[in-house]
ZABADREN-68349 format. One line per field, with one value per residue: x, y, z of N, C-alpha, C, O in turn. Coordinates in steps of 0.2 Angstrom, whole numbers, plus 5000, padded with zeros to 4 digits. Example, Ala and Ser with C-alpha at 12.3 -4.5 7.8 and 13.67 -1.06 7.14 Angstrom:
BEGIN
n_c1 <- c(5066, 5064)
n_c2 <- c(4972, 4989)
n_c3 <- c(5039, 5035)
ca_c1 <- c(5062, 5068)
ca_c2 <- c(4978, 4995)
ca_c3 <- c(5039, 5036)
c_c1 <- c(5066, 5064)
c_c2 <- c(4984, 5000)
c_c3 <- c(5039, 5039)
o_c1 <- c(5071, 5067)
o_c2 <- c(4983, 5006)
o_c3 <- c(5042, 5040)
END
This chain:
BEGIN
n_c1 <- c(5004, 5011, 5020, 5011, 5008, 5017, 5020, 5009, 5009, 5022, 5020, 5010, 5018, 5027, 5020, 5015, 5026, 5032, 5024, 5021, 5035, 5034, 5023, 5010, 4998, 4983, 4968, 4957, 4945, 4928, 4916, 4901, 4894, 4885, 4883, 4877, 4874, 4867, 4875, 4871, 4871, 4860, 4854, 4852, 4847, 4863, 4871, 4879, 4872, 4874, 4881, 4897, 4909, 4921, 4939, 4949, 4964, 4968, 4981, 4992, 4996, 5010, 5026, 5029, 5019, 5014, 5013, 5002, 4991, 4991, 4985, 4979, 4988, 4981, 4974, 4966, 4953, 4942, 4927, 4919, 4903, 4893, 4896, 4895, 4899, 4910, 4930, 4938, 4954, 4968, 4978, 4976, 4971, 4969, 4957, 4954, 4941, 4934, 4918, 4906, 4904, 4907, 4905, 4912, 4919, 4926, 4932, 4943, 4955, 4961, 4969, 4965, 4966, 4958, 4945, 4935, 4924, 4932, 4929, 4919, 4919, 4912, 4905, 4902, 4883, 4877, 4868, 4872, 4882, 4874, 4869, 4879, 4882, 4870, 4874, 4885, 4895, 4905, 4924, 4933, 4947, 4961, 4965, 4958, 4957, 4951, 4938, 4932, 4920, 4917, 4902, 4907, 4903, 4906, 4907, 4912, 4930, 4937, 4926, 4917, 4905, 4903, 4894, 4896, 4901, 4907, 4917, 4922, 4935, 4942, 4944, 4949, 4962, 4972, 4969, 4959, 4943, 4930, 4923, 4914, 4914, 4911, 4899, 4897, 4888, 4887, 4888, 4901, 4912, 4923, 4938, 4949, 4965, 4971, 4967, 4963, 4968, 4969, 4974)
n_c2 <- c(4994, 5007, 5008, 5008, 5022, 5029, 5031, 5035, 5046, 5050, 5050, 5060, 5070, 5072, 5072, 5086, 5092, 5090, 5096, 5108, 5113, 5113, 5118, 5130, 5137, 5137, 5139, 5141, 5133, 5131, 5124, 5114, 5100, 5087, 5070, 5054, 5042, 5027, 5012, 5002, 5004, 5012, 5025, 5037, 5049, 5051, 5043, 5053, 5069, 5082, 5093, 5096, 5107, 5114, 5114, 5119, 5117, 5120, 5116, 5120, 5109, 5099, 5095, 5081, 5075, 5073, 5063, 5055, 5062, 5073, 5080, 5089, 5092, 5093, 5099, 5097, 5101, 5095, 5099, 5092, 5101, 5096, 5090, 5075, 5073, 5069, 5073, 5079, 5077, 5078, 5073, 5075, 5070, 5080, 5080, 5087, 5091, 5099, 5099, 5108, 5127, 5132, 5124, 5108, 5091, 5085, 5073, 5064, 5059, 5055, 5053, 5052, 5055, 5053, 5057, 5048, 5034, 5019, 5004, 4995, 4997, 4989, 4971, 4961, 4959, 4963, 4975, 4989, 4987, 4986, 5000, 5007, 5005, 5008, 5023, 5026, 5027, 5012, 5013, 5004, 5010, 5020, 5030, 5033, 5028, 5042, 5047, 5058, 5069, 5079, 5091, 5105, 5123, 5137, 5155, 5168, 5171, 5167, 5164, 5149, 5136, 5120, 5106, 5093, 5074, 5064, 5051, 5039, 5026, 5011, 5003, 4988, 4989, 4998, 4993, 4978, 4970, 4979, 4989, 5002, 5013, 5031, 5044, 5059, 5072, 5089, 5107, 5118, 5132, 5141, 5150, 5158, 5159, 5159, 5166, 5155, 5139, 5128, 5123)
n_c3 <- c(5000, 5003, 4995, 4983, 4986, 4987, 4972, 4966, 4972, 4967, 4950, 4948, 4952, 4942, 4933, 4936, 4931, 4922, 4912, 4913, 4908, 4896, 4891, 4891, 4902, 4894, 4897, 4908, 4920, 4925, 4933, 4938, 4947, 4946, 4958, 4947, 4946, 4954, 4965, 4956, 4945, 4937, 4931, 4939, 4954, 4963, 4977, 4985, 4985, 4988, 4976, 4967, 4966, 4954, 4948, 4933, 4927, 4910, 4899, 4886, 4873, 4874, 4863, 4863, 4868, 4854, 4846, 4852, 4845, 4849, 4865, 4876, 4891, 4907, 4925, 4937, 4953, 4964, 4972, 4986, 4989, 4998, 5017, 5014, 5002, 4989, 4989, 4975, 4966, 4954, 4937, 4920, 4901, 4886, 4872, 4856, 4848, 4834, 4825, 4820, 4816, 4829, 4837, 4847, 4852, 4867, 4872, 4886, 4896, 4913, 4930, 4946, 4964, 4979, 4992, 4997, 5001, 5004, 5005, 5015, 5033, 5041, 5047, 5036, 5032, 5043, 5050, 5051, 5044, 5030, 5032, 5030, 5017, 5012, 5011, 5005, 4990, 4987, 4983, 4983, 4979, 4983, 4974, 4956, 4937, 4926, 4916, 4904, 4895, 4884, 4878, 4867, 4865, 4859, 4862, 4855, 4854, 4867, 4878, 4882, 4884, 4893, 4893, 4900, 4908, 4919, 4922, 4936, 4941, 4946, 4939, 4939, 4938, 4945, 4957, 4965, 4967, 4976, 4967, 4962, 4957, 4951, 4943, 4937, 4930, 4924, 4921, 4917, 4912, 4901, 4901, 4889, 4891, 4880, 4863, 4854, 4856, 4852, 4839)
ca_c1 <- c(5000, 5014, 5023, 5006, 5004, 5023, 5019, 5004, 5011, 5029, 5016, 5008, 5019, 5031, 5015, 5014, 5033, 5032, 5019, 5024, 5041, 5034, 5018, 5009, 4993, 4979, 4959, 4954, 4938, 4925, 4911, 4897, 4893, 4881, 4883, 4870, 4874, 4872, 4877, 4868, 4874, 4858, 4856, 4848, 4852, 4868, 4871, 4880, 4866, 4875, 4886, 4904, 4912, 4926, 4942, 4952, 4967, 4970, 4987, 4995, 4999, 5017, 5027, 5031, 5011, 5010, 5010, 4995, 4985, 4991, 4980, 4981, 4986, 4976, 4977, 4959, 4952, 4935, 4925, 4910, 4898, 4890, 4899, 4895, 4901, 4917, 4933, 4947, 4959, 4972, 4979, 4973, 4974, 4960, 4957, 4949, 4937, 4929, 4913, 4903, 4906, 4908, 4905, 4918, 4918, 4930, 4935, 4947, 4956, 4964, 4970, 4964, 4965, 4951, 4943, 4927, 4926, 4935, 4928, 4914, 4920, 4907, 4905, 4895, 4876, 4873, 4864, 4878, 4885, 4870, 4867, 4885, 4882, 4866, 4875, 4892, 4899, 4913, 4927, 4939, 4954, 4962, 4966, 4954, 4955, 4945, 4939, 4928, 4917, 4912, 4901, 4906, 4898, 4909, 4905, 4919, 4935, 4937, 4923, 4913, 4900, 4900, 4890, 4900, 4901, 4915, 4918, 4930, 4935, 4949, 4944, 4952, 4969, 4972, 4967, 4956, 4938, 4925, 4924, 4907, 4915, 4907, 4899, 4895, 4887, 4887, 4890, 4906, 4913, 4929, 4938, 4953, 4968, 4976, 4958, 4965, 4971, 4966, 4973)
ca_c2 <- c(5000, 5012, 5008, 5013, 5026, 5033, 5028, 5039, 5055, 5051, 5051, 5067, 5076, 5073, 5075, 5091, 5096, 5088, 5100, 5117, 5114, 5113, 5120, 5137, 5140, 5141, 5138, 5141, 5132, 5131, 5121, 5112, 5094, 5082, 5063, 5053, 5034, 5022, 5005, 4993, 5006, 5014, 5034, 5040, 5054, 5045, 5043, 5060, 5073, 5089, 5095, 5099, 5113, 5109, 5119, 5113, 5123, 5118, 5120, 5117, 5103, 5099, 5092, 5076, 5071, 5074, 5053, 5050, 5065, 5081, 5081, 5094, 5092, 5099, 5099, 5097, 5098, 5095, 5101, 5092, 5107, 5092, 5085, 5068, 5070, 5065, 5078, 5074, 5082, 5074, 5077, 5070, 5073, 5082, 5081, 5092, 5090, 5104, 5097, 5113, 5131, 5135, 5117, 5104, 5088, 5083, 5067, 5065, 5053, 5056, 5050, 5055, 5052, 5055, 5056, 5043, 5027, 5012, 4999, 4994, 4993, 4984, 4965, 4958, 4955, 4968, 4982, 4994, 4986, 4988, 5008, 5012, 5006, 5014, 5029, 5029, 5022, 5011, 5013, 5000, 5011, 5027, 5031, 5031, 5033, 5047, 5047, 5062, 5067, 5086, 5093, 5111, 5126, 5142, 5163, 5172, 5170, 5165, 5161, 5143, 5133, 5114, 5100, 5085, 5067, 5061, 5042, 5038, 5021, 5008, 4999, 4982, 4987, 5001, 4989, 4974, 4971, 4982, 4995, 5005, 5020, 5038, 5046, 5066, 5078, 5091, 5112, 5122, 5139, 5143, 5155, 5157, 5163, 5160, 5163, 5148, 5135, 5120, 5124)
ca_c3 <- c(5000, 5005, 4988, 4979, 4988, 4982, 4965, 4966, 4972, 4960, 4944, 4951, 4954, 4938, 4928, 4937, 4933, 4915, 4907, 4912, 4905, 4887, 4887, 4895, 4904, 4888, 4901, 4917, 4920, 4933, 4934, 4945, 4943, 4952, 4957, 4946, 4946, 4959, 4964, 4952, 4937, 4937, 4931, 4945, 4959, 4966, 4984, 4986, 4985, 4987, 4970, 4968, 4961, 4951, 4943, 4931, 4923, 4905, 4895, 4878, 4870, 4873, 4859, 4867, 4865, 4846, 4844, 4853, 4843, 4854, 4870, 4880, 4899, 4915, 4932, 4940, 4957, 4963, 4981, 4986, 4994, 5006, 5020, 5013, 4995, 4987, 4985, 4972, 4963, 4948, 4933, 4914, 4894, 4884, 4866, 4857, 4839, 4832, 4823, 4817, 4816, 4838, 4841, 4848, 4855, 4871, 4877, 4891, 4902, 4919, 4937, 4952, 4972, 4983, 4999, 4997, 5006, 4999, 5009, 5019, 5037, 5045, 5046, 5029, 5031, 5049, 5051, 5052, 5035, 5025, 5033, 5026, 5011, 5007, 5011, 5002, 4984, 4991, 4976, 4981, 4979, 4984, 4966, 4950, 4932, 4927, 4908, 4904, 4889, 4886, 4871, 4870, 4863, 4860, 4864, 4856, 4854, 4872, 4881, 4881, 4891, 4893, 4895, 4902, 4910, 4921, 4928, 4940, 4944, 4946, 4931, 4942, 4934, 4950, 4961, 4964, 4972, 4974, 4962, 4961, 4954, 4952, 4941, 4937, 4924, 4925, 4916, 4917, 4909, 4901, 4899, 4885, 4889, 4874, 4861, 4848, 4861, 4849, 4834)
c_c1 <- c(5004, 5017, 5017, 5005, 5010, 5022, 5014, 5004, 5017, 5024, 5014, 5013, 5025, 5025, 5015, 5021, 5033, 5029, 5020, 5029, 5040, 5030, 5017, 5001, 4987, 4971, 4958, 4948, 4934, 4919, 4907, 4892, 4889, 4882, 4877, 4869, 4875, 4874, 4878, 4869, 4866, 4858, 4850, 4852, 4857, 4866, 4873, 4876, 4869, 4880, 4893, 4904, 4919, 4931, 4946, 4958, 4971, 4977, 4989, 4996, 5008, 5020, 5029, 5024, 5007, 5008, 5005, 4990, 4987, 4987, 4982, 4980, 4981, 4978, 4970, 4959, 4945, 4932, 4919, 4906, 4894, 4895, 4901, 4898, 4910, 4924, 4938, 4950, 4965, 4973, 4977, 4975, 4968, 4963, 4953, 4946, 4932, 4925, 4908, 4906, 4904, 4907, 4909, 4917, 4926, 4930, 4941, 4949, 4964, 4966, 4968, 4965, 4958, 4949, 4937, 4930, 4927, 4932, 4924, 4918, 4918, 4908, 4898, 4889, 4876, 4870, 4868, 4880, 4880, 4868, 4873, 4884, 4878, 4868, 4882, 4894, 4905, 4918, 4933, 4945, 4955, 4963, 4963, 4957, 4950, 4944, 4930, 4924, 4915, 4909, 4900, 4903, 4905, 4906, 4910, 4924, 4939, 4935, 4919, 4911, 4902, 4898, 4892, 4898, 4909, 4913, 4924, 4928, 4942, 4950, 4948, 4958, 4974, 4974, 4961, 4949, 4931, 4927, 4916, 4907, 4909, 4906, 4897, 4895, 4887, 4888, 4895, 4910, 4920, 4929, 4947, 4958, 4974, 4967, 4958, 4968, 4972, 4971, 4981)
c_c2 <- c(5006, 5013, 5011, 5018, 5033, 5035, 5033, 5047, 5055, 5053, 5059, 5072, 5076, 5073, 5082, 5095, 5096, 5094, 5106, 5118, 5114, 5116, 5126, 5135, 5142, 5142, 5138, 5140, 5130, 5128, 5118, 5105, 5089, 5074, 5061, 5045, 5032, 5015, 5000, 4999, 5010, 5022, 5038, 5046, 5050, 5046, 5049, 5066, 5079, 5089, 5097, 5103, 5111, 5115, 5115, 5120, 5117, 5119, 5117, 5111, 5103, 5096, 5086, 5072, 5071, 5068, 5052, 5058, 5072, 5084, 5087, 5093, 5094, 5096, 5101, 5096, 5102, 5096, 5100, 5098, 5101, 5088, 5077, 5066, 5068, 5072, 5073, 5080, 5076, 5078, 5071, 5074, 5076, 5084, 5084, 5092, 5093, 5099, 5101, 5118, 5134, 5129, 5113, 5099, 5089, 5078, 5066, 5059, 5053, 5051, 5053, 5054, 5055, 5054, 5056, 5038, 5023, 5007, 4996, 4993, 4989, 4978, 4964, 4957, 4959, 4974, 4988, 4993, 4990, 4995, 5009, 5011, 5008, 5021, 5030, 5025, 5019, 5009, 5010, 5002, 5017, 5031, 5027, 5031, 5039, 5048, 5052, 5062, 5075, 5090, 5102, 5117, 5135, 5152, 5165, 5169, 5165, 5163, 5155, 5139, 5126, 5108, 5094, 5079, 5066, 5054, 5040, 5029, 5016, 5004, 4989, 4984, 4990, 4996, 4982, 4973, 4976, 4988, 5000, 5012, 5024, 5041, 5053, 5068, 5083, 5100, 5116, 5126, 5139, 5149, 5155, 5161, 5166, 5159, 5158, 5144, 5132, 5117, 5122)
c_c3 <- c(5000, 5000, 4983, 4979, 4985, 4977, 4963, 4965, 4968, 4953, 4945, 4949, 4947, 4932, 4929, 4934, 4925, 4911, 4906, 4910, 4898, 4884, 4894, 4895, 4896, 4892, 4908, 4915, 4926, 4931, 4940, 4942, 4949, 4952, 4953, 4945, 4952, 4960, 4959, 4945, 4937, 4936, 4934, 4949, 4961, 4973, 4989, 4983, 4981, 4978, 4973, 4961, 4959, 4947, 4941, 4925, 4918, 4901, 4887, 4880, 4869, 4869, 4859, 4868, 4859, 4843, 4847, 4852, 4848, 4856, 4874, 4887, 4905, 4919, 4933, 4950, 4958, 4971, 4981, 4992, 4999, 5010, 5016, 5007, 4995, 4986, 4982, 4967, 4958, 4943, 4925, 4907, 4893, 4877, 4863, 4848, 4837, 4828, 4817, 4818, 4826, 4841, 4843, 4853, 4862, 4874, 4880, 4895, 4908, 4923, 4941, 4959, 4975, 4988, 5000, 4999, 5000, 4999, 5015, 5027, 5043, 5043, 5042, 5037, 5038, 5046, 5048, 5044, 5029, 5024, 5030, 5019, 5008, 5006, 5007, 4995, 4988, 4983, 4977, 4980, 4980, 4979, 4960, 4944, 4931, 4917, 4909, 4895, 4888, 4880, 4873, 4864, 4864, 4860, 4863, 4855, 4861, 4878, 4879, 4885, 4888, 4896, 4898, 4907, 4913, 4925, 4929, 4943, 4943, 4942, 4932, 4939, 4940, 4957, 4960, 4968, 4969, 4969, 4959, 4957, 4954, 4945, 4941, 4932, 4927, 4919, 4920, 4912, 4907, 4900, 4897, 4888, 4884, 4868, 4856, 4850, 4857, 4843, 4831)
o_c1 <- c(5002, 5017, 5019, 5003, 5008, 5023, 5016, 5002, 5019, 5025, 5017, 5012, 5027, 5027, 5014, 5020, 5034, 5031, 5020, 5030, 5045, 5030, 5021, 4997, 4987, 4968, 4959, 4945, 4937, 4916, 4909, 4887, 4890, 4883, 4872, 4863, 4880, 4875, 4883, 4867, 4869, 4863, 4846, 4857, 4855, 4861, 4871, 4877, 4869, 4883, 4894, 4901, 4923, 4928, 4948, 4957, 4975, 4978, 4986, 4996, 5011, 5015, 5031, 5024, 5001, 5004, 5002, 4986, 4982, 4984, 4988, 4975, 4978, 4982, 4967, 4963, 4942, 4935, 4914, 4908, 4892, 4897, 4906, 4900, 4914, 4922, 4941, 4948, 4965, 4970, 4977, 4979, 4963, 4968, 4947, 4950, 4926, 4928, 4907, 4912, 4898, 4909, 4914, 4914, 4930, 4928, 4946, 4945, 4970, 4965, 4971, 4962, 4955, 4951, 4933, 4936, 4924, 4932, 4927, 4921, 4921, 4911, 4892, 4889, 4870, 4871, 4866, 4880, 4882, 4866, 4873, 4885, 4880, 4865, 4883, 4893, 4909, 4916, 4938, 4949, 4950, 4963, 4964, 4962, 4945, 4948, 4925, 4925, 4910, 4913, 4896, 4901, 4908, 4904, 4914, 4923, 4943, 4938, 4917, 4915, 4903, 4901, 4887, 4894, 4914, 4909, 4929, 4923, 4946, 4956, 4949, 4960, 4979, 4978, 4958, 4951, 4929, 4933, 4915, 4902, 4904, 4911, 4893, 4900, 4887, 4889, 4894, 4909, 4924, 4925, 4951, 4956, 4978, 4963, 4952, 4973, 4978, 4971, 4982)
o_c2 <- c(5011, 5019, 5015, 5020, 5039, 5041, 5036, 5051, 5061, 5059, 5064, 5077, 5082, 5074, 5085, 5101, 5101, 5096, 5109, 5124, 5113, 5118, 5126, 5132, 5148, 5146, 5134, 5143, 5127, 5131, 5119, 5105, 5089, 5072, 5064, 5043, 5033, 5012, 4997, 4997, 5012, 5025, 5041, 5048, 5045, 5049, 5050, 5066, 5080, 5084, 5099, 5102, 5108, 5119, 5110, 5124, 5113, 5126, 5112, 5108, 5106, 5092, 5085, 5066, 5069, 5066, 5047, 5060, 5075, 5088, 5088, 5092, 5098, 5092, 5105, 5092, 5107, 5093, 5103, 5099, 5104, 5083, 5075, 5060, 5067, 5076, 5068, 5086, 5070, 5084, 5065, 5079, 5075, 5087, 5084, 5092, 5091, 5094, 5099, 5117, 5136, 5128, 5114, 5100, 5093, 5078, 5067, 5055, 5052, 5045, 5059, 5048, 5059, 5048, 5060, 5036, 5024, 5004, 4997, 4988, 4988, 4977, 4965, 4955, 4960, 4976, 4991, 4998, 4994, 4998, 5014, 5016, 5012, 5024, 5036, 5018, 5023, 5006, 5012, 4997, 5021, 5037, 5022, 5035, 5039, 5049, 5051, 5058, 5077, 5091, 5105, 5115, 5136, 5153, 5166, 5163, 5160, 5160, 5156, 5139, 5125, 5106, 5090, 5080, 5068, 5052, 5040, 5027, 5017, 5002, 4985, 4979, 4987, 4997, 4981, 4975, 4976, 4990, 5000, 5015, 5023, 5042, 5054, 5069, 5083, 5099, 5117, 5124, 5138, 5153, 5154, 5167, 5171, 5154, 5156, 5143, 5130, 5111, 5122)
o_c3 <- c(4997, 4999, 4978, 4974, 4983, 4976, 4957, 4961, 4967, 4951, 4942, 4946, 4947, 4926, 4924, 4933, 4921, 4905, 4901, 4908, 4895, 4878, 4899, 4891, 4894, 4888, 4912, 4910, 4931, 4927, 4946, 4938, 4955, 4946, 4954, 4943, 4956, 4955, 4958, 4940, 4932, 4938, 4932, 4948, 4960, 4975, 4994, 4977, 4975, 4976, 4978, 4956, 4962, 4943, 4943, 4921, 4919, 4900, 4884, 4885, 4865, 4868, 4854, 4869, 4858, 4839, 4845, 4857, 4851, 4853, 4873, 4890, 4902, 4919, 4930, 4954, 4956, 4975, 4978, 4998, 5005, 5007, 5015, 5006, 5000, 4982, 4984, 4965, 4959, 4942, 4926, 4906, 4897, 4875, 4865, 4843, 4837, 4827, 4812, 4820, 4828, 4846, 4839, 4859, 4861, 4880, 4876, 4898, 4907, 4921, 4942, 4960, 4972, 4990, 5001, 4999, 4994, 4993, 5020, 5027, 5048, 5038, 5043, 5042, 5037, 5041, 5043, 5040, 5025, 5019, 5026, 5015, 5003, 5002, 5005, 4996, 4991, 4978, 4973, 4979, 4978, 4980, 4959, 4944, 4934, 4913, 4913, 4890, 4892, 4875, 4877, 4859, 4869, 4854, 4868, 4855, 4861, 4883, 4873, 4891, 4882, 4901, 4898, 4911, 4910, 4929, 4926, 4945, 4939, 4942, 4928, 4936, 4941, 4962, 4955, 4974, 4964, 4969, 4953, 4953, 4957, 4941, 4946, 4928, 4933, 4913, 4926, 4907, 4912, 4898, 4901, 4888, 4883, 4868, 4853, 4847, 4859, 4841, 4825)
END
C-alpha cells in the first residue's frame, strides 16, 4: 500500500513538473457537477446529494504528445459542497474536435486520488453494513481513472460553456475488488487565455 501510495504521488507530481516545462497555461475552467449513478449502474440521483464545484486549469499541448494526437494536459480539482460528497483532485489529457462552426467535441482521460470510502468497514450481512452502504459508493481504491466526455459550445474568441460526463474508477487494473465508481454531469465555463488554444 505504502509503495502505491509513492507511486501515486511520483506520477503526480512529475506530471505536474512535466507539462509546464513545454507548454503554457491556455483555460481556466470552473464548473458544477452532480453525482448521478448508483450501485447497480443505474442513472439516477447518486448517493452524494449535494454538488461539487470543480476547477480545472488547462494547457498546451506539449510536443512530446504529438504521437498520441496532441491532447492537452490539466490539472483538476473537485470540492464536494456536502459533508457527505466526494473531493478529488488529479491530473489527465484532453482532446479536442471541432465538429461545426463554435461546436467541439472533448474526450478525456485522467487520474485522480480522493477522499470517498473504499471499503465497507462493517461485518458483511449487519445492520451497520447495510446503513454504510446505502449511504456511500465504496470505490475500492484510493486512486481512479477518470475518463471524461464534454460537448462544447463556444461565445467568442474566448469564452465557452460545457455539457460534460465524468467516471472515475479503478477499472480492476488500479486495484482489485469492489469498484462502484462515480459518476458526474454536469456544466462548466471557460475562459481562454490563449483565444486559439486548439489549433
Amino acid at each position: 500500500m505504502k509503495l502505491k501510495l509513492f507511486c501515486s504521488t511520483l506520477l503526480l507530481a512529475v506530471a505536474g513538473l512535466a507539462a509546464p516545462a513545454s507548454a503554457k497555461v491556455e483555460e481556466i475552467r470552473v464548473g458544477v457537477v452532480g453525482n448521478i449513478r448508483d450501485d447497480h449502474g443505474e442513472i439516477v440521483e447518486g448517493k452524494h446529494e449535494g454538488a461539487n464545484v470543480e476547477l480545472d486549469i488547462v494547457s498546451s499541448s506539449p510536443d512530446f504528445l504529438n504521437i498520441i494526437g496532441s491532447p492537452r494536459p490539466y490539472l483538476m480539482g473537485s470540492i464536494a459542497t456536502d459533508g457527505d460528497g466526494v473531493n478529488f483532485g488529479g491530473v489527465g489529457v484532453l482532446w479536442r474536435w471541432e465538429f461545426a462552426d463554435g461546436w467541439a467535441l472533448e474526450p478525456g482521460f485522467g487520474y485522480i486520488v480522493h477522499d470517498g470510502e473504499i471499503d465497507n468497514p462493517y461485518t458483511p450481512g449487519t445492520p451497520d453494513a447495510a446503513a454504510f452502504e446505502a449511504d456511500n459508493q465504496l470505490l475500492g481504491s484510493r486512486d481512479l481513472f477518470r475518463t471524461t466526455f464534454a460537448l462544447e459550445r463556444e461565445f467568442g474568441d474566448r469564452f465557452a460553456a460545457q455539457l460534460y460526463w465524468q467516471h472515475m474508477s479503478h477499472g480492476q487494473i488500479l486495484d482489485s475488488g469492489r469498484n462502484q465508481g462515480l459518476d458526474y454531469v454536469g456544466l462548466r465555463f471557460s475562459y481562454r487565455l490563449d483565444p486559439d488554444p486548439a489549433d
